[in-house]
N, C-alpha and C positions, 0 to 999 in steps of 0.2 A: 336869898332864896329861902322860901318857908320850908318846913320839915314834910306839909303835904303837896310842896313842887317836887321837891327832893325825891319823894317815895314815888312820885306820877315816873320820874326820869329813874328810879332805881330798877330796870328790868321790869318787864310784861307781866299784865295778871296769868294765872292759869286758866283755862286750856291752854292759850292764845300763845303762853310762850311755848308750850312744846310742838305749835303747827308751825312757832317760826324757827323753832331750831331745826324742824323738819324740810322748809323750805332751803333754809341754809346749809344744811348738811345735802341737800339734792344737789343744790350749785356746787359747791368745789366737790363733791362727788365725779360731777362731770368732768373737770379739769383732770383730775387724780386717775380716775378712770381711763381716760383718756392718752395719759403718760405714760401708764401700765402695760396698756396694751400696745401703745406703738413701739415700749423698749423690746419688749417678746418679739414682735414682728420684723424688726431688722431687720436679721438675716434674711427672710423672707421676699420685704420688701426691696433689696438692692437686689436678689439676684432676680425677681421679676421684673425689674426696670433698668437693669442692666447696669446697675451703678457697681461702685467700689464699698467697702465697709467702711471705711472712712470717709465717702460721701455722705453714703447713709447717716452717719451722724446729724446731718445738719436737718433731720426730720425732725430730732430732739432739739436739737439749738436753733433752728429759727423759732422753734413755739416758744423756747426757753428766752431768745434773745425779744422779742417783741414785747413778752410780760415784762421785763426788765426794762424796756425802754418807756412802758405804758404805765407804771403799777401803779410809782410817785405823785403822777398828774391826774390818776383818776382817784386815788384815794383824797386827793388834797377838792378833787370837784365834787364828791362825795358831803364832804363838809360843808360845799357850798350849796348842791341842789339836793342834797338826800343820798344815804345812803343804798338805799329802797333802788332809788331809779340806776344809779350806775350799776347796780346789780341785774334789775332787768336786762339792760342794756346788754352788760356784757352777756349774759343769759342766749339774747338773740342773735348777736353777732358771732358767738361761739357753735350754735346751733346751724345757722346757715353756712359757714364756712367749713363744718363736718361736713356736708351736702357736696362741696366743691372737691373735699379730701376724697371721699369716693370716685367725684370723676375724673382723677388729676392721671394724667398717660403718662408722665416724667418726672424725674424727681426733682426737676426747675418746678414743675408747677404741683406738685405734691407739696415741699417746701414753703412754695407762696403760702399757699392754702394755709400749711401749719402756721404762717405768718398771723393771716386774718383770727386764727383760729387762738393765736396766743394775746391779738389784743382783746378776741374777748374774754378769756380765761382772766387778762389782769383787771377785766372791771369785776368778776368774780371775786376775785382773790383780793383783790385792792380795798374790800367794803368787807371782807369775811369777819375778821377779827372786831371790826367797830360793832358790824351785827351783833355777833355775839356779846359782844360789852354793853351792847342797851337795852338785850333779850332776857339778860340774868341780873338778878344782883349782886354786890359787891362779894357778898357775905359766900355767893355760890359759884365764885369767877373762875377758882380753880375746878371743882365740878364739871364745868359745862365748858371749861376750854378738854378736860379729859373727855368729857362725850364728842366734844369734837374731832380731837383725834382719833377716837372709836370709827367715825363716821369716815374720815379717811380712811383708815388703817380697814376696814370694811372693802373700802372701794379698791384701795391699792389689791387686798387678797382675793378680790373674787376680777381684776383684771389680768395677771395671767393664768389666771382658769379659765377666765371665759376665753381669752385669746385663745388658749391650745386645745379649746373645742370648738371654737369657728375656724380653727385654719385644721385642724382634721377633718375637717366636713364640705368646708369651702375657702373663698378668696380672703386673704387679705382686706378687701374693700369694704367687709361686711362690717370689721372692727370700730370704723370711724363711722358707719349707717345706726352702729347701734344708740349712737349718740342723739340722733334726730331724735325717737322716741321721747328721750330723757327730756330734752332739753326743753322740750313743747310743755312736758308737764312744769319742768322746774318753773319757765317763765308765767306761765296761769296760775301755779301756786304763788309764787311769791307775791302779788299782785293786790293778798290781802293776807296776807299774814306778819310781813315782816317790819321791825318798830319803824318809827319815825325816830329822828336826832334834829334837834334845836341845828338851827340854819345859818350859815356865816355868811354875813353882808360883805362880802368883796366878790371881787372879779378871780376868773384863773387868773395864773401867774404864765402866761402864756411865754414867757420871752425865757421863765425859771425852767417848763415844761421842752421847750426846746435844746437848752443847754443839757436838760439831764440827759433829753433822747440821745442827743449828740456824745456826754459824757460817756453813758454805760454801754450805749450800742455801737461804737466807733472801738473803745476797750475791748467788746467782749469778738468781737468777728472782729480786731484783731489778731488778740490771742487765738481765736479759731484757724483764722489762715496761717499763721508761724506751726499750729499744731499738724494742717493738713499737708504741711510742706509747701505752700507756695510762696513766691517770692520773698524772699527776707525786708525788701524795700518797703511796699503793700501791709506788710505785716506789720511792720514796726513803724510805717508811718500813720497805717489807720489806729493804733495804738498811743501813739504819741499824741493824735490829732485829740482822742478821747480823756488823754490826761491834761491835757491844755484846757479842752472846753468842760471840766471837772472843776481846775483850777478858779475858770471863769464862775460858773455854776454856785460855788462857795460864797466868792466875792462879792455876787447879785444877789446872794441870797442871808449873807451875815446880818442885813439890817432888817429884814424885812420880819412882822409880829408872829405870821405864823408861815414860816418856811415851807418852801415846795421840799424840799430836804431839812429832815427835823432835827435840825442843829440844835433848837433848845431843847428836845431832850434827849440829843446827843450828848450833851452837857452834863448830864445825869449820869454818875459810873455806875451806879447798875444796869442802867437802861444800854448803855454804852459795851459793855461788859456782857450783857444776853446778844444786843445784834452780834458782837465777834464770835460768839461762841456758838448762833445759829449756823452764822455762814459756814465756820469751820466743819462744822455736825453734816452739812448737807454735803457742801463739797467731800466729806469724805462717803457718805451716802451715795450719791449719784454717782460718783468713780466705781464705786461698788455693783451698782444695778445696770451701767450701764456695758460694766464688762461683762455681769455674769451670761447673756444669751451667750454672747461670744465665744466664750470660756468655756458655757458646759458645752452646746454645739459643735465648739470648734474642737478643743483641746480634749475634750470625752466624748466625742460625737453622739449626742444626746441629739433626740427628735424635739422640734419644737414643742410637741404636745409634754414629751417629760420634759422641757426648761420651763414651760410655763408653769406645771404640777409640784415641780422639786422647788420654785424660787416661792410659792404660794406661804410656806410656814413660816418666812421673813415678816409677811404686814400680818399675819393672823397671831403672830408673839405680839408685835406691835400692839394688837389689839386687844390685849389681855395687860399690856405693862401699862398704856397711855391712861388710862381710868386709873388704876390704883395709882398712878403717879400723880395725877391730877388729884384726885382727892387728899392726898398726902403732903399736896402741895398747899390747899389750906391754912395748913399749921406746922412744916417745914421748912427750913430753907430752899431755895431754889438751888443753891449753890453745893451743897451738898447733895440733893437727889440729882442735878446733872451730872456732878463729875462722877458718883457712883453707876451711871445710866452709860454714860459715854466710855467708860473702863471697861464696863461687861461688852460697848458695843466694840471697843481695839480688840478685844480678846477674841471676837468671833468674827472678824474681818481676819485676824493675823490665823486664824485655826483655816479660814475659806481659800490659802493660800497655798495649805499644803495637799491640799486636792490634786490627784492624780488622774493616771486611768485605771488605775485599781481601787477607787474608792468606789462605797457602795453607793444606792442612794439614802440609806440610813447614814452615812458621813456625810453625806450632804445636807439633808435636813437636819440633822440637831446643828449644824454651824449657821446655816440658814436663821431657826429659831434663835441663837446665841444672840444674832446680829440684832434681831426684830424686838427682842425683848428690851435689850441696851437700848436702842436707837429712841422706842416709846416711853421709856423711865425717864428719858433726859426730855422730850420731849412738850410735855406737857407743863412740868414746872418752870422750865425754860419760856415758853409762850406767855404763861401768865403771870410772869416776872415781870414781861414787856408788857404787856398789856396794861395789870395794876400800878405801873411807875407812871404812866401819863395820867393830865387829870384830862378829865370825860369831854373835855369839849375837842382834846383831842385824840380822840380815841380814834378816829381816820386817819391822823399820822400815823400812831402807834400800830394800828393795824396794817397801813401801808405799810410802814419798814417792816414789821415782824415776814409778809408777802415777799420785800423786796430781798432778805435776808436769801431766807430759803431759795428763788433765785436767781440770785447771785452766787449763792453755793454748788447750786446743782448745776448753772452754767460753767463756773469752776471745774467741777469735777468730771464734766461732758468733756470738756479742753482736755484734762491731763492723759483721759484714754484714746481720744479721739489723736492724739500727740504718740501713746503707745502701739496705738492700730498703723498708725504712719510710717512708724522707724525699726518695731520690731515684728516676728510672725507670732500668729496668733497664742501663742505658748505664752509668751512674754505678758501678755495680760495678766496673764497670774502676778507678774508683778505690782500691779496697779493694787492687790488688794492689802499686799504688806506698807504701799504710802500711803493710802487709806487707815492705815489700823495706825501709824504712827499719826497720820491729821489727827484722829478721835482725839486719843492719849493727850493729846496737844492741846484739844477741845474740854478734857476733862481739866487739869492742871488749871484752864482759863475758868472753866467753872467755876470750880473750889477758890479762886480769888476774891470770889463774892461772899462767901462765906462771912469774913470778919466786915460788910460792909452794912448796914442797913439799909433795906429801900426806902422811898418816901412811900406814905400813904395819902395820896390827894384827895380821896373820897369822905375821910375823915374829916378836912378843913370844910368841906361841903357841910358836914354833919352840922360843924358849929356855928356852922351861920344862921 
């Protein structure tokens, strides 16, 4: 490769790259947005449809479980037809299926809905990270993976504001309608902004793409039903079924150049050593966000308008740590700016524990804040640890596992509360946020491992040629 292919494929001229971080920050906006607002709604939602709180869960985990069943397969066809088109894609099918979540009368078919609605979330999320690896260059990887977390951590705080001023004023139904608007535009924008990525000559891995569905989706509503208490049989045999076809999964996929599961730069202990340490980060994340409606509702009988107001300073710290981590991450270790990122984040999970009903909501928001800052410090370096460890042709793996990570953590961490809503009353959640603060602690430790390691630089080897 010449030095002026090399620069054609180093990241987008200007204007051009900042209309396509624009269209890429609109996409997983939607998803993010989307998460935010149906964790606030909840309560809401089960006692309008007459469910349990631990049904309600499965509003979050079927969206959660379909991106997990879908992420792998569509980042790996991403490499095949473009990155550009699975992003439409999911664009449109995420869009139409908000349409369905507005008319859904139960929560079987509200559910569904989240279903549709989570496999187009993973053709979003499944191409996010590759976009951004061929929107910037090398030199500004960490940069523009911190704007990206901006563009989240944006979305994430202005979703339970907006939640707790559409359900003060009107339905539930409005929260998922707001999505149609979005969505129309994201998919006409991205249409001519977002890069092109050199094209892999194979086929899908259709038989790979089935064994994953089978592997993580069969695992994960496992664990789900052992959590909701249903049949111990059920539980542990759709559970088993998914470590079996996991087992297989590996086996089918050990020889193959570039894995539907990216074993070769599983291989890699840094690369190896960010996915544990995402998963860990989120699972302890999500057990967090998706106790606290619960918690402050339930346990401080807080109005949903103040759960959605008081949880707001969580992604808006976020969005002041994720940039200067990013850019810090430049010329830092990763491993150091996570495990100092994920310390501060134990510390303000373990402080959200000892909340009462005598706390103000000034002790509410600085532990909020504590969480949001930690959580975006580790965040960003952490991403662009995965990212620059792959070389560029597979930057759709790399960006599919960094997707798959996140979750598989955040389905994680749905399980452990959806398990505490099950067996203990509502008070006991509070528990959920002191196993949460020991996961970080655990996630920081795994951090700081990387420290004494070096990563590769693959973009480098490009250089020389």
């Amino acid at each position: 490769m010449t030095a002026s292919q090399h620069a054609a494929l180093d990241g987008l001229p200007t204007p051009r790259r900042y209309w396509a971080i624009a269209s890429i920050g609109l996409g997983i906006t939607l998803a993010v947005l989307d998460g935010a607002i149906a964790n606030v709604a909840l309560p809401s939602i089960a006692q309008d449809l007459q469910a349990s709180s631990a049904a309600s869960i499965w509003i979050v985990n079927a969206y959660q479980i379909a991106i997990v069943v879908a992420l792998l397969p569509l980042a790996s066809l991403g490499e095949i037809v473009g990155y550009r088109r699975v992003s439409q894609a999911g664009l449109a099918v995420f869009t139409l299926a908000s349409i369905a979540c507005v008319f859904a009368n139960s929560i079987e078919a509200l559910s569904l809905a989240r279903v549709i609605q989570g496999f187009g979330a993973a053709g979003i999320m499944s191409v996010n990270g590759a976009l951004v690896r061929f929107t910037y260059p090398q030199s500004l990887l960490g940069r523009a993976v911190g704007i990206n977390a901006v563009i989240v951590s944006l979305a994430a705080a202005a979703g339970p504001t907006i939640a707790s001023a559409i359900l003060s004023v009107g339905h539930w139904r409005w929260l998922f309608a707001l999505n149609v608007p979005i969505g129309l535009l994201a998919v006409s924008l991205a249409g001519f902004t977002l890069p092109h990525n050199p094209l892999h000559k194979r086929k899908l891995n259709w038989t790979g793409a089935a064994l994953n569905a089978a592997a993580f989706g069969l695992v994960i509503t496992g664990l789900q039903s052992l959590a909701h208490g249903e049949a111990a049989v059920l539980g542990f045999g759709l559970t088993g079924a998914g470590l079996a076809a996991g087992v297989l999964l590996i086996r089918h996929e050990r020889s193959r150049a570039s894995p539907l599961i990216p074993l070769d730069l599983l291989a890699r202990p840094m690369f190896s050593l960010s996915v544990a340490t995402s998963i860990i980060s989120f699972t302890a994340q999500m057990m967090a966000f998706v106790a606290l409606p619960f918690f402050l509702q339930g346990s401080l009988r807080l109005t949903p308008v103040e759960t959605g107001l008081l949880m707001t300073p969580w992604p808006l710290a976020t969005m002041i740590a994720a940039p200067l981590a990013g850019y810090l991450s430049d010329r830092y270790s990763a491993g150091v700016l996570g495990a100092i990122g994920l310390s501060v984040f134990a510390c303000g999970l373990m402080a959200l524990s000892f909340l009462n009903a005598d706390s103000t909501h000034f002790d509410i928001v600085w532990r909020m804040a504590v969480c949001g800052a930690g959580f975006g410090f580790f965040q960003s370096p952490n991403n662009r640890a995965m990212l620059s460890e792959a070389p560029k042709e597979r930057a759709g793996a790399a960006g599919g596992t960094l997707g798959m990570a996140r979750v598989v953590g955040q389905s994680l961490g749905a399980v452990v509360v959806a398990f505490l809503l099950s067996t203990t009353p509502i008070n006991g959640v509070a528990h959920g946020f002191q196993i949460a603060a020991v996961t970080a602690l655990f996630g920081a430790v795994m951090s700081g491992s990387r420290v004494r390691r070096r990563p590769a630089e693959p973009e480098k080897e490009v250089e020389a040629v």
